[in-house]
KOLVO-105278 format. One line per field, with one value per residue: residue in one letter; chain; residue number from 1; x, y, z of N, C-alpha, C, CB in turn. Coordinates in steps of 0.2 Angstrom, whole numbers. Glycine has a CB too. Layout:
<zaros>
code	[a / ...] $
unit	[A / ...] $
pos	[NUM / ...] $
nxx	[X / ...] $
nyy	[Y / ...] $
nzz	[Z / ...] $
caxx	[X / ...] $
cayy	[Y / ...] $
cazz	[Z / ...] $
cxx	[X / ...] $
cyy	[Y / ...] $
czz	[Z / ...] $
cbxx	[X / ...] $
cbyy	[Y / ...] $
cbzz	[Z / ...] $
</zaros>
This chain:
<zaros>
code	[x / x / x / x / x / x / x / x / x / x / x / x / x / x / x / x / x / x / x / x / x / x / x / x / x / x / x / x / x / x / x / x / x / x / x / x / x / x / x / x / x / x / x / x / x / x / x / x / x / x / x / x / x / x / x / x / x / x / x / x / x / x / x / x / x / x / x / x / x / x / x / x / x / x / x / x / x / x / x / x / x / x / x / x / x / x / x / x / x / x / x / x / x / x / x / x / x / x / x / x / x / x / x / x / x / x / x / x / x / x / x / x / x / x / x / x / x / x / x / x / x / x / x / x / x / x / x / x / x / x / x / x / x / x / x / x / x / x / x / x / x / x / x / x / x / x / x / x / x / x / x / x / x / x / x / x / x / x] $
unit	[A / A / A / A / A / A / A / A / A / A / A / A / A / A / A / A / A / A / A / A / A / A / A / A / A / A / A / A / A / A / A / A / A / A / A / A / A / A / A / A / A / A / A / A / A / A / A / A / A / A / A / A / A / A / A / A / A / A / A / A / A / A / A / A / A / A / A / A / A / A / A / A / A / A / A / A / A / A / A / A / A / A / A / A / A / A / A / A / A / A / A / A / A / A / A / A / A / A / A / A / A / A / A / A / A / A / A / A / A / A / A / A / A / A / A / A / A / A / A / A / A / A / A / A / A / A / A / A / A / A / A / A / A / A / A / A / A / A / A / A / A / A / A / A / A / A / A / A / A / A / A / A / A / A / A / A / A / A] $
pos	[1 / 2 / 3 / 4 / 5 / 6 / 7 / 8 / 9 / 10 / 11 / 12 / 13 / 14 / 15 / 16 / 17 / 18 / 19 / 20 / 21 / 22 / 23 / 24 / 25 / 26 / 27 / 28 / 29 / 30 / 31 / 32 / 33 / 34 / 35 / 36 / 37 / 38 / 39 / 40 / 41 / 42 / 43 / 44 / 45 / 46 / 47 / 48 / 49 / 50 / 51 / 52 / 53 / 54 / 55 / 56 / 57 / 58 / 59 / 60 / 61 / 62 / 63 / 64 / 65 / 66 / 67 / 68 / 69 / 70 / 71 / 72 / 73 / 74 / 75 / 76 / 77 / 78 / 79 / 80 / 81 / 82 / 83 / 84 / 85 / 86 / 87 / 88 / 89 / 90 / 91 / 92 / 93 / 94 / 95 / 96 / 97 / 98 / 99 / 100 / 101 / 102 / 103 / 104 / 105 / 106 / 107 / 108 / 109 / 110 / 111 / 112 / 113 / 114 / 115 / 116 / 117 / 118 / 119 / 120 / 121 / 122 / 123 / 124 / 125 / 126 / 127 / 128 / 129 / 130 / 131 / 132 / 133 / 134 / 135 / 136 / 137 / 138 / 139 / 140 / 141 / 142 / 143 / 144 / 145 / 146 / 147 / 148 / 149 / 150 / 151 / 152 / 153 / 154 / 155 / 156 / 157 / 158] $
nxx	[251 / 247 / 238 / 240 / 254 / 258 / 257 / 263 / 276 / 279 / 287 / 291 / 299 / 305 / 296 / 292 / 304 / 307 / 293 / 298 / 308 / 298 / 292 / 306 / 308 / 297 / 302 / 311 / 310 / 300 / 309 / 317 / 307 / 310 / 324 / 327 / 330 / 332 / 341 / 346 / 336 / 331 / 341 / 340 / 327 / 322 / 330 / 324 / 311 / 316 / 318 / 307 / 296 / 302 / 302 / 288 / 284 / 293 / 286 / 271 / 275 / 278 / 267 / 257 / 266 / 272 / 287 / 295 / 305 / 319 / 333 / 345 / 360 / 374 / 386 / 399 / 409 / 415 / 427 / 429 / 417 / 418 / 427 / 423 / 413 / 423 / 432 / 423 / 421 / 433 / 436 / 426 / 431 / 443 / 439 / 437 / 452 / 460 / 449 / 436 / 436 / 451 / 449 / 436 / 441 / 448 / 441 / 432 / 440 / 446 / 433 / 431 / 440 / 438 / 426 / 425 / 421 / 423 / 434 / 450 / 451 / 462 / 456 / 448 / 455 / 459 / 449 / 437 / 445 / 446 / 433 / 426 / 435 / 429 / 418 / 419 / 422 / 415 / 401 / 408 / 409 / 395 / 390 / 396 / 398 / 387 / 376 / 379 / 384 / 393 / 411 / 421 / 438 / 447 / 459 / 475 / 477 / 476] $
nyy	[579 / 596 / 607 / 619 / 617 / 615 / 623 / 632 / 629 / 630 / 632 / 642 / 649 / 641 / 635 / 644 / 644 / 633 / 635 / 645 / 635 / 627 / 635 / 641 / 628 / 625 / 637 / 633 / 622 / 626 / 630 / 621 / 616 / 620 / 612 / 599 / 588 / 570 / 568 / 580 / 584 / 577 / 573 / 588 / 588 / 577 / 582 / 593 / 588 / 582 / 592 / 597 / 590 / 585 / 597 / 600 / 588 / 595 / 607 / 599 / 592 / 603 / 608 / 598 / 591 / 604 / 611 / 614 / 624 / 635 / 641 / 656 / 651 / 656 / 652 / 641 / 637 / 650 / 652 / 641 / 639 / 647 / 646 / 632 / 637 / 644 / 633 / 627 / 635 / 636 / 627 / 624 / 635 / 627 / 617 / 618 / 618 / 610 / 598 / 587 / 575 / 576 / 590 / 587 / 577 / 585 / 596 / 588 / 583 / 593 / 600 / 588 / 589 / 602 / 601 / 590 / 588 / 579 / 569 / 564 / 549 / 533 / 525 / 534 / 542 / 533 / 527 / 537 / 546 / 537 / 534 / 545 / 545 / 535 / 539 / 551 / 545 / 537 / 546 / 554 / 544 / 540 / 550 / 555 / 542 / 534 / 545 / 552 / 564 / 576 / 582 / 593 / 591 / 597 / 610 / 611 / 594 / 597] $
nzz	[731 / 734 / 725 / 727 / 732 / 720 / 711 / 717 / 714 / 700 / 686 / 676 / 671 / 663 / 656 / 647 / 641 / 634 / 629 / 618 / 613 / 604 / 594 / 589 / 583 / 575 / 564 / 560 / 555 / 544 / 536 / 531 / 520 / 509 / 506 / 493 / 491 / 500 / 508 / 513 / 522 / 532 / 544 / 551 / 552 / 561 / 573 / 575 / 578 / 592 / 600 / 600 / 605 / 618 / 624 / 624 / 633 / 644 / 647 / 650 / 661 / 670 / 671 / 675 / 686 / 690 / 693 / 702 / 712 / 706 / 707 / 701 / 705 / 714 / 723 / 718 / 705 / 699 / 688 / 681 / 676 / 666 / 660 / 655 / 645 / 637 / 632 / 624 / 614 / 609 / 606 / 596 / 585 / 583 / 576 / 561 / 557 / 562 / 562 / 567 / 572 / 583 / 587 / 595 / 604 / 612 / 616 / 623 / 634 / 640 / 645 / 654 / 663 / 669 / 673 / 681 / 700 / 709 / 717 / 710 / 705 / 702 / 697 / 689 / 684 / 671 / 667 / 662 / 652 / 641 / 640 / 636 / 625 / 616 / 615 / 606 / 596 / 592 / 591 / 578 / 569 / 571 / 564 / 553 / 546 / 546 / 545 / 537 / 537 / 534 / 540 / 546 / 541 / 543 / 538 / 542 / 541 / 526] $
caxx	[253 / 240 / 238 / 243 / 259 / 261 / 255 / 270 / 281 / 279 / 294 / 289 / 305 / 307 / 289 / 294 / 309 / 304 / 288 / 301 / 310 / 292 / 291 / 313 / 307 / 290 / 304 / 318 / 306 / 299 / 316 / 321 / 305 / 316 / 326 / 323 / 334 / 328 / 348 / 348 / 331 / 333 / 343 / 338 / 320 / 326 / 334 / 318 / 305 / 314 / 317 / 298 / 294 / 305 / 301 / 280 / 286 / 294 / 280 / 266 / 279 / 277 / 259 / 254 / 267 / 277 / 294 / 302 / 308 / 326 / 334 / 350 / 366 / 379 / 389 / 401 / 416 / 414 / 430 / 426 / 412 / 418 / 431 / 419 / 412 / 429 / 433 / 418 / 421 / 440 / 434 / 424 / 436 / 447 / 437 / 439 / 458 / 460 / 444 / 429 / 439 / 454 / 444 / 432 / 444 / 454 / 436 / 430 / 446 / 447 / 428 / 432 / 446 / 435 / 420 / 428 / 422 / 426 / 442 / 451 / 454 / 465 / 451 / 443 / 460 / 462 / 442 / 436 / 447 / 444 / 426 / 425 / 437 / 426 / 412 / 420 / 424 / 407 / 397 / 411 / 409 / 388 / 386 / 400 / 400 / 378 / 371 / 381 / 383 / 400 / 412 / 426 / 444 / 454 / 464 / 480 / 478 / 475] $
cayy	[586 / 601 / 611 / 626 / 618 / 614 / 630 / 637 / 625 / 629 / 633 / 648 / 654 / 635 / 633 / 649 / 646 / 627 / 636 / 649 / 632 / 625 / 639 / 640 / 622 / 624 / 640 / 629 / 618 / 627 / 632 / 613 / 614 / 620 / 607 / 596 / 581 / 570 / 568 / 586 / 589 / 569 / 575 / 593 / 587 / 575 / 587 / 598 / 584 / 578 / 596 / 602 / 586 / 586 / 605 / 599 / 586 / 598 / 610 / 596 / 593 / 608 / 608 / 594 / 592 / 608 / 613 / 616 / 632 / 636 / 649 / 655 / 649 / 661 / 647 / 635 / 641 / 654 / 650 / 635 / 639 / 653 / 641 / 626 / 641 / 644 / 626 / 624 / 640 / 634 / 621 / 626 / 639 / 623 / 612 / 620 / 619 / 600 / 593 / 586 / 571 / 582 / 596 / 585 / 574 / 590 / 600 / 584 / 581 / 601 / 599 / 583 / 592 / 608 / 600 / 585 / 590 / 574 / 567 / 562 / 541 / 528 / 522 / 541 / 544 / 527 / 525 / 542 / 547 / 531 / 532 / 551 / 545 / 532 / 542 / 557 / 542 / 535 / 552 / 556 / 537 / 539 / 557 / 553 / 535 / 532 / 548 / 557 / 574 / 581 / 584 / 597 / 586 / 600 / 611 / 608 / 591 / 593] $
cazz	[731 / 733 / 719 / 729 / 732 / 713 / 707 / 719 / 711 / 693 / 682 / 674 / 663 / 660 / 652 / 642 / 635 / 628 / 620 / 612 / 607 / 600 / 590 / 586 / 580 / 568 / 560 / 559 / 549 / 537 / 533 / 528 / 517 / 502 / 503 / 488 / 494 / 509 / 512 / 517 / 528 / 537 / 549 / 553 / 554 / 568 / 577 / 575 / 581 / 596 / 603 / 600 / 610 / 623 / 626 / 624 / 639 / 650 / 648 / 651 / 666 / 674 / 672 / 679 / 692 / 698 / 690 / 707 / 710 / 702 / 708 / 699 / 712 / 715 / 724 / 713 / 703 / 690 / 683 / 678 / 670 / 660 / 655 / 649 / 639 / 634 / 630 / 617 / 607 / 605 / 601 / 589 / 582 / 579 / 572 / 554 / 556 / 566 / 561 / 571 / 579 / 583 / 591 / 598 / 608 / 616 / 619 / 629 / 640 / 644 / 648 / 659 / 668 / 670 / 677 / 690 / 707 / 714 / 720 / 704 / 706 / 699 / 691 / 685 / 676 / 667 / 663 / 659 / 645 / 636 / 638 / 632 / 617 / 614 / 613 / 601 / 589 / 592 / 587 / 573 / 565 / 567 / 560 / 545 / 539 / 546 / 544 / 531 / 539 / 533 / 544 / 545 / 542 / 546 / 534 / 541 / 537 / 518] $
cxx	[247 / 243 / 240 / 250 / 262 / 261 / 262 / 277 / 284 / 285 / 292 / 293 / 305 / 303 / 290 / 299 / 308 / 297 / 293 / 306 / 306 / 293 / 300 / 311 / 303 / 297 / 308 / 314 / 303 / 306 / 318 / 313 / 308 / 321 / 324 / 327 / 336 / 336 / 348 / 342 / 330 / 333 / 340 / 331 / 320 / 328 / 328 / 312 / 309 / 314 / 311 / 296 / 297 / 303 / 293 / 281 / 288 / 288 / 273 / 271 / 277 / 270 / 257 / 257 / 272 / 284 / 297 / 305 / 315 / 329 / 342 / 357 / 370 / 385 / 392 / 407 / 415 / 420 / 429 / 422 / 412 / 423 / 429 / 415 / 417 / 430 / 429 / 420 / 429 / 441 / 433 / 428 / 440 / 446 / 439 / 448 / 460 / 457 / 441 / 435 / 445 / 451 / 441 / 434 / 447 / 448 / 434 / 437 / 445 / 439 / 429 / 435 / 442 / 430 / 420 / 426 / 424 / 433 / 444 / 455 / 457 / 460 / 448 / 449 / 461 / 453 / 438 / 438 / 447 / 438 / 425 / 430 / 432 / 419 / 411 / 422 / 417 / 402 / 402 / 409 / 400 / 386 / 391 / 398 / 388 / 373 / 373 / 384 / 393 / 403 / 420 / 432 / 448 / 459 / 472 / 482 / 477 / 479] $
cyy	[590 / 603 / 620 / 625 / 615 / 620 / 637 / 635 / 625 / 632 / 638 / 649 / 648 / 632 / 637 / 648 / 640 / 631 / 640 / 642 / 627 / 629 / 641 / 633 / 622 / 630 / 636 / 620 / 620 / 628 / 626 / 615 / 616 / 616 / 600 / 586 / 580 / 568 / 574 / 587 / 584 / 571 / 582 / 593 / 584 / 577 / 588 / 592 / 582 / 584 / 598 / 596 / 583 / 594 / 602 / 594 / 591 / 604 / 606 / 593 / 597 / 608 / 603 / 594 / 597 / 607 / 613 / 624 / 630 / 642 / 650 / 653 / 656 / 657 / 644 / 638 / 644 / 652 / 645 / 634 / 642 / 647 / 633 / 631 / 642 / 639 / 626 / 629 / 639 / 630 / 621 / 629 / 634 / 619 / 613 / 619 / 613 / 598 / 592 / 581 / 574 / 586 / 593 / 581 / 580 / 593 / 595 / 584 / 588 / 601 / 595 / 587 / 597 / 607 / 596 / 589 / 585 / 571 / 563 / 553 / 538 / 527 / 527 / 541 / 538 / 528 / 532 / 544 / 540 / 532 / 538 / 550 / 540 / 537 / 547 / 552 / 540 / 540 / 554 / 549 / 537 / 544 / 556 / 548 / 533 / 537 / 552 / 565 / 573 / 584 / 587 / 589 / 590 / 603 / 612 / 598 / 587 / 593] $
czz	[730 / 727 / 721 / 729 / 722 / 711 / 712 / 715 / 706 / 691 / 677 / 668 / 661 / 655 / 647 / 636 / 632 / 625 / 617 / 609 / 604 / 595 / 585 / 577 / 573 / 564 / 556 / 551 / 544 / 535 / 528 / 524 / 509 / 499 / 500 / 489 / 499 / 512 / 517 / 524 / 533 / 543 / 554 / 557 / 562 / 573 / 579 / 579 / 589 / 602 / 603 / 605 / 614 / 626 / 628 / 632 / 644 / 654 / 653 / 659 / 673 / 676 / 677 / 685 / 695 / 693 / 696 / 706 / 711 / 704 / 706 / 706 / 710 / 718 / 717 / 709 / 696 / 687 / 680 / 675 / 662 / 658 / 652 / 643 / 634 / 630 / 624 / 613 / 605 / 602 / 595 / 583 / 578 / 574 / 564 / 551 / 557 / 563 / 566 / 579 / 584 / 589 / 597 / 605 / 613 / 620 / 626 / 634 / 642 / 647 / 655 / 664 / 673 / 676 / 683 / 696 / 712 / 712 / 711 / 707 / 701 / 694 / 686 / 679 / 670 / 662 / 659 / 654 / 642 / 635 / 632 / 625 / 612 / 610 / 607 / 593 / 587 / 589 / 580 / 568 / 562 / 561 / 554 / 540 / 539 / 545 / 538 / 531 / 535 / 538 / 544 / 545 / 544 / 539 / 535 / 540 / 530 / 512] $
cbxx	[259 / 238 / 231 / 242 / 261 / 257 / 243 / 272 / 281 / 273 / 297 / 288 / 313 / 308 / 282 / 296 / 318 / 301 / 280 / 306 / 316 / 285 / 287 / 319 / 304 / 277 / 306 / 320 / 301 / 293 / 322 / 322 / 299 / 319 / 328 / 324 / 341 / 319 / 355 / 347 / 322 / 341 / 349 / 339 / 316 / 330 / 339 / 315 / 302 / 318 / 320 / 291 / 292 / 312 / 302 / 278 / 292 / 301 / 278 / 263 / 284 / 278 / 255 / 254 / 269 / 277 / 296 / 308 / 306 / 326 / 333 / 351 / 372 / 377 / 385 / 394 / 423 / 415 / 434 / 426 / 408 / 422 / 439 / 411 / 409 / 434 / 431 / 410 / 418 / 446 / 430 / 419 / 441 / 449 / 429 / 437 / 462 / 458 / 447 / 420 / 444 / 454 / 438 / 428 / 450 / 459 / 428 / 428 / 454 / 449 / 425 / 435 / 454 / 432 / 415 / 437 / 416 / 421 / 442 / 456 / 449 / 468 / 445 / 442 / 471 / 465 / 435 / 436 / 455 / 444 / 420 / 427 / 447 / 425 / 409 / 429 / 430 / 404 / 398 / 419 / 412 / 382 / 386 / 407 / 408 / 374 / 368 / 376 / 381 / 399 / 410 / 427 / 446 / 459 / 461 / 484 / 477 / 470] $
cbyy	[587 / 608 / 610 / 629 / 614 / 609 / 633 / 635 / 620 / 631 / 625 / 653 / 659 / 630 / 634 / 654 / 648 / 618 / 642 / 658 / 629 / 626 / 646 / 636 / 619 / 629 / 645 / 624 / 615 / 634 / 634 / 605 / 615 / 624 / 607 / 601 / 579 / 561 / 568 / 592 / 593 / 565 / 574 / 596 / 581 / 575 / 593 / 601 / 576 / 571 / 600 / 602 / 582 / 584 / 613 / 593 / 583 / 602 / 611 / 591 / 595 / 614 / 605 / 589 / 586 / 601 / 621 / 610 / 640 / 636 / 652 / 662 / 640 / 668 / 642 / 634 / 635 / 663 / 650 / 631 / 642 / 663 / 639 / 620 / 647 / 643 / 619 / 623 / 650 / 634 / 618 / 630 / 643 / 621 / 612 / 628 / 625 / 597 / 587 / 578 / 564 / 586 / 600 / 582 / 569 / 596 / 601 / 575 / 578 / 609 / 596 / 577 / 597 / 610 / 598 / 584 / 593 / 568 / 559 / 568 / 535 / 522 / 517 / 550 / 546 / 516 / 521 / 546 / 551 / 524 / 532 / 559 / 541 / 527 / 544 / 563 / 534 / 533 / 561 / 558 / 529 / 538 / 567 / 551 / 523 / 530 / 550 / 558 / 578 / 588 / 580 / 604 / 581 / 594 / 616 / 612 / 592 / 596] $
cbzz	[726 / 740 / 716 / 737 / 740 / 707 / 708 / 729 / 711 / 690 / 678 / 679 / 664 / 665 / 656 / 644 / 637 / 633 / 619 / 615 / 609 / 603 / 593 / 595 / 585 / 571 / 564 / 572 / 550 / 536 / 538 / 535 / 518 / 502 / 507 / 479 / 491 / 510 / 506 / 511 / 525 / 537 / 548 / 550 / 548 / 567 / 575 / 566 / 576 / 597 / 602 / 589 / 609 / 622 / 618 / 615 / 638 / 649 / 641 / 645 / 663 / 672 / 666 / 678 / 693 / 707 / 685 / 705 / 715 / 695 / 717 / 694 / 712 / 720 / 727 / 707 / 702 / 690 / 685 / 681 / 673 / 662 / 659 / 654 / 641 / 638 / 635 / 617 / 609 / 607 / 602 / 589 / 585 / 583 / 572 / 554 / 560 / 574 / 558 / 564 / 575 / 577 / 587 / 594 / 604 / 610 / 612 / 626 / 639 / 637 / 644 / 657 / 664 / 664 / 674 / 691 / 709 / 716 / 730 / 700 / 707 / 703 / 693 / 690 / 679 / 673 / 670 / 662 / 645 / 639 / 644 / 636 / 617 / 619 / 619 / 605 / 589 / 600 / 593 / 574 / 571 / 572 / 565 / 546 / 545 / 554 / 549 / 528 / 553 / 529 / 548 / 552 / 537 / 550 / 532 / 547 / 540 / 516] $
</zaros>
């Protein structure tokens, strides 16, 4: 690849908005230095190291080879977008009232439904909602019982 055609290619707002999540990141960390128990700053830290180097990646990405240009679409189904934005913030809302599992099981299938662009099969409807239940027990089981986080249970179920 020339370097004309890299330096056309480069990803410009994509290189930006991973430095503003470098710098989200070093903020996001000093903040956890107050925390005086390593239960509490573990995980956040975590969080915090693999976004600063995955953002450090996409950057060095562009650099070297070219982002590609991105141009927003206007194609595609707004509804369906607005309503996976939908989906997560009712989700969210719910979480405090259902709990994580709860919420999380209902947020994923209204997702699934939302985003399907291909033909729904015998086998999509049987294997998809198993996997995504798998996986909302699988995230609720590691961040509860392996890493400790706290997780809403739902005040109608208390």
């Amino acid at each position: 690849m020339t370097s004309e055609r890299r330096a056309a290619g480069r990803d410009l707002p994509g290189s930006l908005i991973a430095a503003a999540f470098i710098l989200i990141g070093a903020l996001c960390w000093w903040d956890t230095t107050d925390m005086s128990d390593p239960d509490s700053y573990v995980f956040p830290r975590m969080v915090i190291v693999l976004m600063i180097a995955f953002s450090l990646l996409l950057i060095l990405r562009n650099l070297l080879l070219g982002g590609g240009r991105h141009h927003l679409s206007t194609a595609g189904s707004w509804p369906r977008r607005v309503g996976l934005v939908a989906a997560m913030l009712l989700g969210a809302l719910a979480m405090p009232l259902v709990g994580f599992l709860p919420s999380g099981i209902a947020v994923f299938l209204a997702i699934m439904l939302l985003a399907m662009y291909d033909p729904w099969t015998g086998f999509r409807r049987v294997v998809f909602p198993l996997v995504g239940f798998a996986i909302v027990v699988g995230f609720f089981v590691l961040f509860s019982e392996v890493l400790r986080v706290p997780l809403p249970l739902g005040s109608l179920f208390e």
